[in-house]
mmCIF file as gemmi writes it, N, C-alpha and C atoms, coordinates in Angstrom:
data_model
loop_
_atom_site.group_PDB
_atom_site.id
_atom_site.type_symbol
_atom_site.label_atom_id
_atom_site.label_alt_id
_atom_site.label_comp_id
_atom_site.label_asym_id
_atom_site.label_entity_id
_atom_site.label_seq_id
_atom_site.pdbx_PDB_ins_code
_atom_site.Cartn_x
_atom_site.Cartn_y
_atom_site.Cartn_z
_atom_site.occupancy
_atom_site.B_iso_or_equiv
_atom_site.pdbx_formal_charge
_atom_site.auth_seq_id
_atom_site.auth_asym_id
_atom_site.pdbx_PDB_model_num
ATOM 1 N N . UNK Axp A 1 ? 2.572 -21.05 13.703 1 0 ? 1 A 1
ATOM 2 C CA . UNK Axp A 1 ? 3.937 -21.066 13.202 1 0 ? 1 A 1
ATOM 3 C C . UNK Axp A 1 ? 4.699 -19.9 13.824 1 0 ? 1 A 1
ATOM 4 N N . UNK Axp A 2 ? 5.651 -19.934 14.331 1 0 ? 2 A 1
ATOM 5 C CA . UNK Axp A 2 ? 6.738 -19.305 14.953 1 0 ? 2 A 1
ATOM 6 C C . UNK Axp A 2 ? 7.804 -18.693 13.797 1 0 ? 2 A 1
ATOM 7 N N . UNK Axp A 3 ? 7.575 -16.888 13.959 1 0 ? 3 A 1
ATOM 8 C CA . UNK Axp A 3 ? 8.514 -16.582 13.158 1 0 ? 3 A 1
ATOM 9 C C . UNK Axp A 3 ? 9.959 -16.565 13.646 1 0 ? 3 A 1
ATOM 10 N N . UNK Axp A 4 ? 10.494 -16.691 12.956 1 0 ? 4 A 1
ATOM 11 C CA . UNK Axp A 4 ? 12.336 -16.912 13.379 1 0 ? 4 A 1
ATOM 12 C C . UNK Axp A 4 ? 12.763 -15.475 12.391 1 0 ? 4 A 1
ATOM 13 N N . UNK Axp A 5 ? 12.599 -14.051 13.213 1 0 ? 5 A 1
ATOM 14 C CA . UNK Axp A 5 ? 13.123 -13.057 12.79 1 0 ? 5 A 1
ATOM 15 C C . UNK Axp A 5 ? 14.013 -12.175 13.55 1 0 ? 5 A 1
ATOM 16 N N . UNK Axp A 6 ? 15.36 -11.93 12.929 1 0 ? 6 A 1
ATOM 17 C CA . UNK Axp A 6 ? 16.387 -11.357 13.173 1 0 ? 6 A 1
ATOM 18 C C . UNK Axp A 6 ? 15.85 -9.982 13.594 1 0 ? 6 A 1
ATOM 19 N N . UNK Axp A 7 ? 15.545 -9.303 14.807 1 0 ? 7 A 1
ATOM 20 C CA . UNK Axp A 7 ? 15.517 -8.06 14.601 1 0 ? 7 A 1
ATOM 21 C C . UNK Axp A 7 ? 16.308 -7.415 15.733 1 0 ? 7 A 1
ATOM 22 N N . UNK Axp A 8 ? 16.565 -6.132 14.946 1 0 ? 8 A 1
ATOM 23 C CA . UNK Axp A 8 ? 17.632 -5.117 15.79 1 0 ? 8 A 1
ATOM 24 C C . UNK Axp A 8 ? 17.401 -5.186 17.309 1 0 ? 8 A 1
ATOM 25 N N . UNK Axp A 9 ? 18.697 -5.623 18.078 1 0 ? 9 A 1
ATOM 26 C CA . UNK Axp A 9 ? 18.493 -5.386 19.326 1 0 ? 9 A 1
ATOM 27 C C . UNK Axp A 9 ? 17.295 -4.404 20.334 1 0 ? 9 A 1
ATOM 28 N N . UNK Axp A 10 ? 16.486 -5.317 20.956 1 0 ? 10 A 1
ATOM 29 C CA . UNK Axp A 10 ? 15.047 -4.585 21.798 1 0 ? 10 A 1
ATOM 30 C C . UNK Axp A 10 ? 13.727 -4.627 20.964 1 0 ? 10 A 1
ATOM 31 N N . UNK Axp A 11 ? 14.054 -5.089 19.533 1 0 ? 11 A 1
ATOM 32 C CA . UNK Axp A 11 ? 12.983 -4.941 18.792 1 0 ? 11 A 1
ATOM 33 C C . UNK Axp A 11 ? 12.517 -6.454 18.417 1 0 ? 11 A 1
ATOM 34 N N . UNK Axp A 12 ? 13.204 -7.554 19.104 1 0 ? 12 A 1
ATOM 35 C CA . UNK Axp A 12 ? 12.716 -8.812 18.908 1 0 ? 12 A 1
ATOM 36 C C . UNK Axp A 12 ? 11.26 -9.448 19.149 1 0 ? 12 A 1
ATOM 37 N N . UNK Axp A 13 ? 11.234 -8.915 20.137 1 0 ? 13 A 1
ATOM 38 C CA . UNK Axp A 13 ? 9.688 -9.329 20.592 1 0 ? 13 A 1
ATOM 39 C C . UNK Axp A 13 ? 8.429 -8.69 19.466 1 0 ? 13 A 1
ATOM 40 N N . UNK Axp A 14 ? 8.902 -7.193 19.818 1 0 ? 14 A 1
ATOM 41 C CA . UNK Axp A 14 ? 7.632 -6.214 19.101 1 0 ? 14 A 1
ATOM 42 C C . UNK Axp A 14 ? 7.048 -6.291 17.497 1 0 ? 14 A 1
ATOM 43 N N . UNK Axp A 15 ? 8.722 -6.705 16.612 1 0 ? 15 A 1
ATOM 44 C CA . UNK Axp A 15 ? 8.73 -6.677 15.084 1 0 ? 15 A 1
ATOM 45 C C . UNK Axp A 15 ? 7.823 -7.521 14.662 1 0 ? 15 A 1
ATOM 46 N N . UNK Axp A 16 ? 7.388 -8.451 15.018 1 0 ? 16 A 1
ATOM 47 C CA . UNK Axp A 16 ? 6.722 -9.225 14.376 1 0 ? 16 A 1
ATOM 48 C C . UNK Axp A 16 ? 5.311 -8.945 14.047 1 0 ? 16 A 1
ATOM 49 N N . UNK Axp A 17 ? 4.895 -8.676 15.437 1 0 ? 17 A 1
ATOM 50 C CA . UNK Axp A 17 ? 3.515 -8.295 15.962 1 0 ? 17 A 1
ATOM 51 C C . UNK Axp A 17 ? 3.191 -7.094 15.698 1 0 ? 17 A 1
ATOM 52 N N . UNK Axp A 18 ? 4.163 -6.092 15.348 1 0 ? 18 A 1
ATOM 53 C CA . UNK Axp A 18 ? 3.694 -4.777 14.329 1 0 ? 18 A 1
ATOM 54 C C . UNK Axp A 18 ? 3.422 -5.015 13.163 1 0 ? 18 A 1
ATOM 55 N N . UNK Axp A 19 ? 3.881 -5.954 12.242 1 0 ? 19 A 1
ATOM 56 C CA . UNK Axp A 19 ? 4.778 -6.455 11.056 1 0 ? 19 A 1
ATOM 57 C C . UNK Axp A 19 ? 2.829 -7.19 10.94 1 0 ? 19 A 1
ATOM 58 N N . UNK Axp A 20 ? 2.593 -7.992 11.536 1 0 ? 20 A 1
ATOM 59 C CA . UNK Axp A 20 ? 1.395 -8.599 11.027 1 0 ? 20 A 1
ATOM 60 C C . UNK Axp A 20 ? 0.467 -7.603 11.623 1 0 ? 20 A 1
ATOM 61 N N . UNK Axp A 21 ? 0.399 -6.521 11.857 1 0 ? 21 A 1
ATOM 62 C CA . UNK Axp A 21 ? -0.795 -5.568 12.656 1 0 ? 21 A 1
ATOM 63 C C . UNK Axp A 21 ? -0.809 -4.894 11.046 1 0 ? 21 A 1
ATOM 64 N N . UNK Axp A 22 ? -0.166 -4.716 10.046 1 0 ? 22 A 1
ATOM 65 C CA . UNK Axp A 22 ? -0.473 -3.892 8.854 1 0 ? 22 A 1
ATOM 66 C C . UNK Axp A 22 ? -1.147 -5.201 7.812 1 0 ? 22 A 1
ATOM 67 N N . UNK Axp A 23 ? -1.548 -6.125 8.658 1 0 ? 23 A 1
ATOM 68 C CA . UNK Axp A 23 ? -2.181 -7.009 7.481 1 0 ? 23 A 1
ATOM 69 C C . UNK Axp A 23 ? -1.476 -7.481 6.351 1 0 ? 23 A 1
ATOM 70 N N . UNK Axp A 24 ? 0.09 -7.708 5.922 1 0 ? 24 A 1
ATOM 71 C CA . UNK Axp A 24 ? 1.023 -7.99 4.776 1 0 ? 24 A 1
ATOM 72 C C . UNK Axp A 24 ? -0.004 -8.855 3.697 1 0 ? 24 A 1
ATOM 73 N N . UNK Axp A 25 ? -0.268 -9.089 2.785 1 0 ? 25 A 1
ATOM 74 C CA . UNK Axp A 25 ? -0.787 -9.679 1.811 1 0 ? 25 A 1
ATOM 75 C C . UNK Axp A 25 ? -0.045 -11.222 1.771 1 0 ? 25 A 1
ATOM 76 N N . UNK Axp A 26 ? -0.845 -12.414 1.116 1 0 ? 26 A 1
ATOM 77 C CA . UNK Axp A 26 ? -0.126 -13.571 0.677 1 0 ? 26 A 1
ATOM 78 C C . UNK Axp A 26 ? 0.843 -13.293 -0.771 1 0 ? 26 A 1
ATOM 79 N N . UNK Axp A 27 ? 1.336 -14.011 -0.85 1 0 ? 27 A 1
ATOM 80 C CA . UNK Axp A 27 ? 2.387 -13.711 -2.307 1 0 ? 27 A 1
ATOM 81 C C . UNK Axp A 27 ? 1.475 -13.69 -3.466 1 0 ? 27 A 1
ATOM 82 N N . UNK Axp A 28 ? 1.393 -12.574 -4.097 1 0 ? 28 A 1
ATOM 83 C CA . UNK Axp A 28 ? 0.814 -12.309 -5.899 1 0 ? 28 A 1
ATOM 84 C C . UNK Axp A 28 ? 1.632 -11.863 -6.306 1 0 ? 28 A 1
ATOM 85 N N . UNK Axp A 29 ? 1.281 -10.858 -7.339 1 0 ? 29 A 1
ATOM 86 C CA . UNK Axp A 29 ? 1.983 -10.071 -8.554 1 0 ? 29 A 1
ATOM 87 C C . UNK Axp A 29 ? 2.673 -8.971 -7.661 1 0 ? 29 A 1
ATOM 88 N N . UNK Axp A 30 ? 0.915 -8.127 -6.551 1 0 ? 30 A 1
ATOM 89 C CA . UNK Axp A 30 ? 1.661 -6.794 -6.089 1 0 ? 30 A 1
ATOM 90 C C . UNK Axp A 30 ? 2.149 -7.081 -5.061 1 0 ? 30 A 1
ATOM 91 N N . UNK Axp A 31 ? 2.411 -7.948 -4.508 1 0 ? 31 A 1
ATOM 92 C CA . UNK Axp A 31 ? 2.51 -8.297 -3.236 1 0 ? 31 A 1
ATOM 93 C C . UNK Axp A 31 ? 4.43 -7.652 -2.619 1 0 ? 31 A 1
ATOM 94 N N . UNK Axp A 32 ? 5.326 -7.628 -3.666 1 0 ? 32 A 1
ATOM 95 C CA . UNK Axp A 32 ? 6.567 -6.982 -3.564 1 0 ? 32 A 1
ATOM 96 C C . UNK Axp A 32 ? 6.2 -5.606 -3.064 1 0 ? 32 A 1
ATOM 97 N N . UNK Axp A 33 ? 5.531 -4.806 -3.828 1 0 ? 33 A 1
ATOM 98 C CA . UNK Axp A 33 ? 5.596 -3.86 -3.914 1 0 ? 33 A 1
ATOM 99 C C . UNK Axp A 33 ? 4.393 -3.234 -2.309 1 0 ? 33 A 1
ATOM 100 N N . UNK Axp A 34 ? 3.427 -4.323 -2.37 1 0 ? 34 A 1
ATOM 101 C CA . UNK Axp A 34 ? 3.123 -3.9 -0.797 1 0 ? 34 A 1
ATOM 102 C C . UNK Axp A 34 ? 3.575 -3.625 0.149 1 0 ? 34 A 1
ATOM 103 N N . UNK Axp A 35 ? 4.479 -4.85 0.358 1 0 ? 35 A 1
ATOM 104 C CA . UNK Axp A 35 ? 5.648 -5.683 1.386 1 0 ? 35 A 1
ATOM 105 C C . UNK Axp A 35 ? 6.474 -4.533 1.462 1 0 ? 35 A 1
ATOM 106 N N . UNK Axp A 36 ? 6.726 -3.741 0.672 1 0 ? 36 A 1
ATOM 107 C CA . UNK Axp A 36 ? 8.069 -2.613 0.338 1 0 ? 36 A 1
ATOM 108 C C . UNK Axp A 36 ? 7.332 -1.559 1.13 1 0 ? 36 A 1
ATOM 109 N N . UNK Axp A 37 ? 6.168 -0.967 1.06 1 0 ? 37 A 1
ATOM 110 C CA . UNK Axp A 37 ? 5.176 -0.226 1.449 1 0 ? 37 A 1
ATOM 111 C C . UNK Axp A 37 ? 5.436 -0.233 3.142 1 0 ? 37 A 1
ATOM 112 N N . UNK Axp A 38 ? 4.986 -1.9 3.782 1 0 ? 38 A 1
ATOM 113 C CA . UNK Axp A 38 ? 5.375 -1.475 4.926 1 0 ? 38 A 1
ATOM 114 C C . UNK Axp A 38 ? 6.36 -1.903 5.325 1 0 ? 38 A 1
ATOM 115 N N . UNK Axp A 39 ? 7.323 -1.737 5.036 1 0 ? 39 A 1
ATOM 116 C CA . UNK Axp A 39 ? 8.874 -1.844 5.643 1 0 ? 39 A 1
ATOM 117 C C . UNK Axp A 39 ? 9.103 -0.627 5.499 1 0 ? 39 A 1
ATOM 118 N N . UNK Axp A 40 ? 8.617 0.577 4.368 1 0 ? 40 A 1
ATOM 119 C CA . UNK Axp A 40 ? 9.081 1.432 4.248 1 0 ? 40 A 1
ATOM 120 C C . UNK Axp A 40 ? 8.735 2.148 5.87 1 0 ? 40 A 1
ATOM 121 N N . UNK Axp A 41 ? 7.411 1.712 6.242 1 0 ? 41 A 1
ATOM 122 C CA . UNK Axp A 41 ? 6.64 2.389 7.409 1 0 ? 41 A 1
ATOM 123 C C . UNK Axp A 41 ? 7.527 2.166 8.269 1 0 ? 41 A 1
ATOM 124 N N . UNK Axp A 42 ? 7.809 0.858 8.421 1 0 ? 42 A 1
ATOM 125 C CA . UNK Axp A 42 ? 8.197 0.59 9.692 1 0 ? 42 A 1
ATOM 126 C C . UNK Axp A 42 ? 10.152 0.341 9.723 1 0 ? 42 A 1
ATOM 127 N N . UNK Axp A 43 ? 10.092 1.036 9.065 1 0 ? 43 A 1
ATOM 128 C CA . UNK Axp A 43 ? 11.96 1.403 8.88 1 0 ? 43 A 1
ATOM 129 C C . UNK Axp A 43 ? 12.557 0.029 9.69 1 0 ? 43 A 1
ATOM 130 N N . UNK Axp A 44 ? 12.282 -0.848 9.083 1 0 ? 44 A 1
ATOM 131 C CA . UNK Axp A 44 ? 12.979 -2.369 9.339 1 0 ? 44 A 1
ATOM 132 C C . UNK Axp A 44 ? 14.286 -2.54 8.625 1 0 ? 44 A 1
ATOM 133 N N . UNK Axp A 45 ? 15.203 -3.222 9.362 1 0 ? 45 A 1
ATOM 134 C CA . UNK Axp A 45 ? 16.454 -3.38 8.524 1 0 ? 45 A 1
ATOM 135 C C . UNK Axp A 45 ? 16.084 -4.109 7.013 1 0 ? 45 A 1
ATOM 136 N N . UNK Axp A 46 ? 17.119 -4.055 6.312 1 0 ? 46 A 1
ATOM 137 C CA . UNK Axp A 46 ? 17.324 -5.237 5.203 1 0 ? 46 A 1
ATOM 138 C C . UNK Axp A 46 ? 17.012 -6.237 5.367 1 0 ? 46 A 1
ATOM 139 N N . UNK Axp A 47 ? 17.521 -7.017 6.629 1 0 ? 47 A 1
ATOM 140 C CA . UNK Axp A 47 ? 18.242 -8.145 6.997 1 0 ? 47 A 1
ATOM 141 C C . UNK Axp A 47 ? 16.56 -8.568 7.56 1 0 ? 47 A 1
ATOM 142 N N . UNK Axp A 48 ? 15.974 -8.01 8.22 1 0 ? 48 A 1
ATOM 143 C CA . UNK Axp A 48 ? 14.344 -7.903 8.975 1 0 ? 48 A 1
ATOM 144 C C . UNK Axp A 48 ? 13.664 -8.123 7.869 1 0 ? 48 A 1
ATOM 145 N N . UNK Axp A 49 ? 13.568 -7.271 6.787 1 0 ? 49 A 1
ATOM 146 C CA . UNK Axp A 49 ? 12.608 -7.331 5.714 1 0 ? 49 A 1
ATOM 147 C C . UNK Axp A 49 ? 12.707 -8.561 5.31 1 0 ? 49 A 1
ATOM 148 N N . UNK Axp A 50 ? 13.925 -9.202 4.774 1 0 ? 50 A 1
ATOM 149 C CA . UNK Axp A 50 ? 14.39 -10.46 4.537 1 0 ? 50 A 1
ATOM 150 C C . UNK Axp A 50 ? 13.193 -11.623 4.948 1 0 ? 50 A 1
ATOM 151 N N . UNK Axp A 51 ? 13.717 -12.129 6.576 1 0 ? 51 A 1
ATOM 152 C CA . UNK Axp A 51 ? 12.872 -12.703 7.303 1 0 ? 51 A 1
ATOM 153 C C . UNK Axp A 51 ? 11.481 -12.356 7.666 1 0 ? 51 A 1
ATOM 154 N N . UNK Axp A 52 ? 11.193 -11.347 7.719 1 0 ? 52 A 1
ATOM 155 C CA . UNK Axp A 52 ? 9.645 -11.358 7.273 1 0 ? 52 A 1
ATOM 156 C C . UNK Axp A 52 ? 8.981 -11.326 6.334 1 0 ? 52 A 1
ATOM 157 N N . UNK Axp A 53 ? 9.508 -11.097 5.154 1 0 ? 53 A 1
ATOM 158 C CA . UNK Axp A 53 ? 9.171 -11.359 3.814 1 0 ? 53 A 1
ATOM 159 C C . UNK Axp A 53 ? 8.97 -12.643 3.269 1 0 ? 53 A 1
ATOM 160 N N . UNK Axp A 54 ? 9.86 -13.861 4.158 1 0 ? 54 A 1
ATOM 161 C CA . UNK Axp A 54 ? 10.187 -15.288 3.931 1 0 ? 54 A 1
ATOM 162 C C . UNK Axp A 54 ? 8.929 -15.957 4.546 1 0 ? 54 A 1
ATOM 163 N N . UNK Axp A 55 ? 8.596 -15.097 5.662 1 0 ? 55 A 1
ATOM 164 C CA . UNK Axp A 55 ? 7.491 -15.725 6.812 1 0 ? 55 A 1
ATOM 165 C C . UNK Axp A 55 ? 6.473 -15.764 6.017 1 0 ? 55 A 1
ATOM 166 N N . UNK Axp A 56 ? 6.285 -14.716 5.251 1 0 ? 56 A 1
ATOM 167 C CA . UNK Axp A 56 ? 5.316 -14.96 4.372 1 0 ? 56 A 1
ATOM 168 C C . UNK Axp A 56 ? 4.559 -15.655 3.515 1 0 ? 56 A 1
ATOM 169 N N . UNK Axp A 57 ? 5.692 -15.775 2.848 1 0 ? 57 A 1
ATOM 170 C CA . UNK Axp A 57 ? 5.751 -16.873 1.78 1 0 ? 57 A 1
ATOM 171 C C . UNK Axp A 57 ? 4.318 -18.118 2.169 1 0 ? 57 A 1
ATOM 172 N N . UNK Axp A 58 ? 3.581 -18.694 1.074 1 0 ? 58 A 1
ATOM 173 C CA . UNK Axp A 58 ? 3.481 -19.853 0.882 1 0 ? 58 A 1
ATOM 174 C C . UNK Axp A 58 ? 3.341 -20.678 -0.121 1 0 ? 58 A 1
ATOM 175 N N . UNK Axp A 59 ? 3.436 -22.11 -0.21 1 0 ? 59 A 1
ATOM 176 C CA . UNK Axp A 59 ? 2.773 -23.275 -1.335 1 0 ? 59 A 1
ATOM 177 C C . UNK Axp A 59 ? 4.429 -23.046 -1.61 1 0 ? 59 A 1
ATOM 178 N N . UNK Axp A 60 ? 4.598 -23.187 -3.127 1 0 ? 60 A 1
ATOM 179 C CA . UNK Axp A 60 ? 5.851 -23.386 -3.733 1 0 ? 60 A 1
ATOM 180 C C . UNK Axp A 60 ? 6.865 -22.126 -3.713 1 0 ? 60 A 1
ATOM 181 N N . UNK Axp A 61 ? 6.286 -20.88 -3.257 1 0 ? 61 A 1
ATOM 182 C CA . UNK Axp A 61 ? 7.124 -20.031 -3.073 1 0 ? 61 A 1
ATOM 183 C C . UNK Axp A 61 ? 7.987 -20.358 -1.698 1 0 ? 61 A 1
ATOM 184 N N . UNK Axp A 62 ? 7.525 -20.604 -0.865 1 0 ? 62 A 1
ATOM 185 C CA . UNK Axp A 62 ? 7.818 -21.409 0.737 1 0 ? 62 A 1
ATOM 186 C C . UNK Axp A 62 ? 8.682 -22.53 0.534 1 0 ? 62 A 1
ATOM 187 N N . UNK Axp A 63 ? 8.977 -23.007 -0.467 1 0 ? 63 A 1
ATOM 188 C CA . UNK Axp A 63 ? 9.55 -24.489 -0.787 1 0 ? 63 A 1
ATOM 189 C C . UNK Axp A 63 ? 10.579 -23.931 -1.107 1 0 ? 63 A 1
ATOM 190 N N . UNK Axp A 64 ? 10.369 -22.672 -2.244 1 0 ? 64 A 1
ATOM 191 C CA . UNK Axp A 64 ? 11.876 -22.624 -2.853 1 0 ? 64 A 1
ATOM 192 C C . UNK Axp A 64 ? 12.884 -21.782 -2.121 1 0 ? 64 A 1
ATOM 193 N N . UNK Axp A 65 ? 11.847 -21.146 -1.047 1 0 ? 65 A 1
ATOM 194 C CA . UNK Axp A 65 ? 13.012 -20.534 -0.353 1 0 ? 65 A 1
ATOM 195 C C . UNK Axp A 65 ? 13.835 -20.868 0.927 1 0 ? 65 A 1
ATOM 196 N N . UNK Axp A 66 ? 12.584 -22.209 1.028 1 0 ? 66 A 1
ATOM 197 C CA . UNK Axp A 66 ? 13.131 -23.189 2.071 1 0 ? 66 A 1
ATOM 198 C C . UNK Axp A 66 ? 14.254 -24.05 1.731 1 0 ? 66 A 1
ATOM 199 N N . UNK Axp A 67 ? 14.461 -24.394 0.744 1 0 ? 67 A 1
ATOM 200 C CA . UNK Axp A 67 ? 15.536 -25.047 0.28 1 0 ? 67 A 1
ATOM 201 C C . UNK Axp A 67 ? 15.971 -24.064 -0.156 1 0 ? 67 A 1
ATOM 202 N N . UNK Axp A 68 ? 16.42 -22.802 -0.925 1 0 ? 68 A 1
ATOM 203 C CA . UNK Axp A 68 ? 17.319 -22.358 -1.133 1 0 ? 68 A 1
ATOM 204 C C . UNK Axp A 68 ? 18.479 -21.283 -0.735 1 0 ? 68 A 1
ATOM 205 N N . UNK Axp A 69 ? 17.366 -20.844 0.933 1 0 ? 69 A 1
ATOM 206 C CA . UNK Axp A 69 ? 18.179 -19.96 1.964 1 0 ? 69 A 1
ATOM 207 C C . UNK Axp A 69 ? 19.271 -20.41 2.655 1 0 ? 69 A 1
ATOM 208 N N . UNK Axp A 70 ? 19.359 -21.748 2.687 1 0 ? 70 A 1
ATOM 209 C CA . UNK Axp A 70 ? 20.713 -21.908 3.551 1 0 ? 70 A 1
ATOM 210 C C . UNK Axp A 70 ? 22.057 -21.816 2.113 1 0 ? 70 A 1
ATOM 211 N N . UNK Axp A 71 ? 21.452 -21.859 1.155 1 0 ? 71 A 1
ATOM 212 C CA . UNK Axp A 71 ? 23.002 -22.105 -0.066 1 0 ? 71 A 1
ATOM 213 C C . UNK Axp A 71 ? 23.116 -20.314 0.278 1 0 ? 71 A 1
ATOM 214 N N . UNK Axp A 72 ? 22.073 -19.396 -0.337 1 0 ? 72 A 1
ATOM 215 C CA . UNK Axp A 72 ? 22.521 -18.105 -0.158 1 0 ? 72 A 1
ATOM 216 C C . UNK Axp A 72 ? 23.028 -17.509 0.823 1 0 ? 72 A 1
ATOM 217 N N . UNK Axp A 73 ? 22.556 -18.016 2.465 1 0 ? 73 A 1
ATOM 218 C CA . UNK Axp A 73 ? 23.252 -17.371 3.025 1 0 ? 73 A 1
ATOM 219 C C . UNK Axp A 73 ? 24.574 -17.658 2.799 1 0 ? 73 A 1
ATOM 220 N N . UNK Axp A 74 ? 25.117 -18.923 2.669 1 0 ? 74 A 1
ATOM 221 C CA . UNK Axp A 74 ? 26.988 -18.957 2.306 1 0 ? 74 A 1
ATOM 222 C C . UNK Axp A 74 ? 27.124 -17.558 2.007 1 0 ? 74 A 1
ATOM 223 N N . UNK Axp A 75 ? 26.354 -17.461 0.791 1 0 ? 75 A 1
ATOM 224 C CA . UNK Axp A 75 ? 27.354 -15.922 0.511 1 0 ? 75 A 1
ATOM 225 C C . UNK Axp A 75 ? 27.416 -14.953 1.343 1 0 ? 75 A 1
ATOM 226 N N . UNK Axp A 76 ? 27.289 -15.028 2.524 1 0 ? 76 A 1
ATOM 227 C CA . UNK Axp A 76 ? 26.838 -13.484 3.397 1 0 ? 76 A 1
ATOM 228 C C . UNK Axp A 76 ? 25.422 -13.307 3.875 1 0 ? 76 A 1
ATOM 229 N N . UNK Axp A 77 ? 25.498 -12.229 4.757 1 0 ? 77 A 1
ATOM 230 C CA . UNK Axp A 77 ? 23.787 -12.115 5.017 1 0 ? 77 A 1
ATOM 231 C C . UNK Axp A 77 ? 22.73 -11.882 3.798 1 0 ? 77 A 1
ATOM 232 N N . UNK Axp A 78 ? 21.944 -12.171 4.28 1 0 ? 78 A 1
ATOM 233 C CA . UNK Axp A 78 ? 20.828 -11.622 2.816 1 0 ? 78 A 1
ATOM 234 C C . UNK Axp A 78 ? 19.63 -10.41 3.129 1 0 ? 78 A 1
ATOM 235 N N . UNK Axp A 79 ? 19.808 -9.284 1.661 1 0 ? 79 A 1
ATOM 236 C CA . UNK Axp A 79 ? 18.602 -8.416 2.038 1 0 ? 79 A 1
ATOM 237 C C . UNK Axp A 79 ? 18.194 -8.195 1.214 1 0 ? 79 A 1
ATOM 238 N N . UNK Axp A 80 ? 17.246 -7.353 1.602 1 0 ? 80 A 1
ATOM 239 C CA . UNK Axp A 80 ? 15.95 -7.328 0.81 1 0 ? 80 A 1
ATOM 240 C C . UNK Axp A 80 ? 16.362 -6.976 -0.806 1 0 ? 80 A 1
ATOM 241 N N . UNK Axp A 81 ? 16.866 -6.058 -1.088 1 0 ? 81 A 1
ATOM 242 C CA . UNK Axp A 81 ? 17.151 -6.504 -2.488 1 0 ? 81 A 1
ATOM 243 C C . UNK Axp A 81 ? 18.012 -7.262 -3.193 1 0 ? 81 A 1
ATOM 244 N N . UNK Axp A 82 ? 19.144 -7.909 -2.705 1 0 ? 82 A 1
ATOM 245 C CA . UNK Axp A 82 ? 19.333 -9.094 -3.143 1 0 ? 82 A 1
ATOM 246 C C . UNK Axp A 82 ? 18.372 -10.196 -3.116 1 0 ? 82 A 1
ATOM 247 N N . UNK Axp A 83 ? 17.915 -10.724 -2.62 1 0 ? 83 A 1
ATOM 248 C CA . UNK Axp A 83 ? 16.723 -11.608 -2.783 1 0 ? 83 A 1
ATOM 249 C C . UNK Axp A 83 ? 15.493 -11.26 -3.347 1 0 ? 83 A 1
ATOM 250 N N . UNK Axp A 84 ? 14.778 -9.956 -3.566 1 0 ? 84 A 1
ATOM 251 C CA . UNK Axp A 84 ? 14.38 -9.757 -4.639 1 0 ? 84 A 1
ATOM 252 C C . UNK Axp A 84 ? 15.101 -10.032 -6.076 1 0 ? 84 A 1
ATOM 253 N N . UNK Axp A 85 ? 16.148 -9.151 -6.191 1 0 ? 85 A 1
ATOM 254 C CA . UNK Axp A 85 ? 16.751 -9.675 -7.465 1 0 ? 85 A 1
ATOM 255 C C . UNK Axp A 85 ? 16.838 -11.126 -7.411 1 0 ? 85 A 1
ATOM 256 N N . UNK Axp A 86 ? 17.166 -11.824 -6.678 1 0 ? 86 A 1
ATOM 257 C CA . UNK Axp A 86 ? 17.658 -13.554 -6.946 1 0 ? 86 A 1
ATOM 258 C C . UNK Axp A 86 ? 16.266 -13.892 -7.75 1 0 ? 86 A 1
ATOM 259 N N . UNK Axp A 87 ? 15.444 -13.605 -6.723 1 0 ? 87 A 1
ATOM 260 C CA . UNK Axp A 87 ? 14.085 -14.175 -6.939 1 0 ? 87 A 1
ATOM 261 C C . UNK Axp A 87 ? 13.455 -14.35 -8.776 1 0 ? 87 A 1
ATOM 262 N N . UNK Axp A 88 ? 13.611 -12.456 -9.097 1 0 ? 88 A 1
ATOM 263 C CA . UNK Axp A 88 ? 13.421 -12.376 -10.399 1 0 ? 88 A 1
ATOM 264 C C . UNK Axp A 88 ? 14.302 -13.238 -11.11 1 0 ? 88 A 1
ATOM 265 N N . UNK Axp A 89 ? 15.629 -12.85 -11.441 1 0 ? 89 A 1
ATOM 266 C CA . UNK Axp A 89 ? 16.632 -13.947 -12.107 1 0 ? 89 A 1
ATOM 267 C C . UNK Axp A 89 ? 16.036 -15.431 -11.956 1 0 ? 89 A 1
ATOM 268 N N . UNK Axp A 90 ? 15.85 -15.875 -10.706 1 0 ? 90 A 1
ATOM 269 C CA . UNK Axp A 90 ? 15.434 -17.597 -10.945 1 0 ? 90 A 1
ATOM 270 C C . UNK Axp A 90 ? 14.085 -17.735 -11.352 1 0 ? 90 A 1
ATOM 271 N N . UNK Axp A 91 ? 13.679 -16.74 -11.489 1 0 ? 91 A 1
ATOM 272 C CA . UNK Axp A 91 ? 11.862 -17.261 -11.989 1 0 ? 91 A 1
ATOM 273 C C . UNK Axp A 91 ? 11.707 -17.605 -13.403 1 0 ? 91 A 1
């Protein structure tokens, strides 16, 4: 599967392949708070965390954000803590 991630100009190629070199966890309980861990490392935009946070995803978490990323983006770009918050609110 091919990630489709926005990253800061020159960093398209590399983000990803750093991004899965820290091993990210599948979606659980701590899995936010991992995910936060290395973005913190790897000083990724909002907008980056976003899309690799999504890549993540699977089973019904993958569904709901597959159907429900194109309504949110209307509102503007999306980051990492807005879509955390969404997330909590719709659960």
């Amino acid at each position: 599967m091919q990630a489709h991630v926005r990253a800061t100009p020159g960093r398209e190629k590399s983000l990803y392949g750093e991004f899965r070199t820290h091993k990210p966890p599948s979606f659980d309980e701590s899995w936010i708070n991992q995910i936060a861990r290395i973005f913190t490392v790897l000083r990724c935009s909002s907008e980056e965390q976003v899309d690799l946070a999504a890549y993540m995803l699977t089973g019904e978490a993958y569904e709901w954000c597959h159907i429900t990323r194109p309504l949110l983006v209307a509102w503007g770009p999306l980051t990492w803590d807005q879509d955390v918050t969404i997330a909590v609110l719709l659960d």
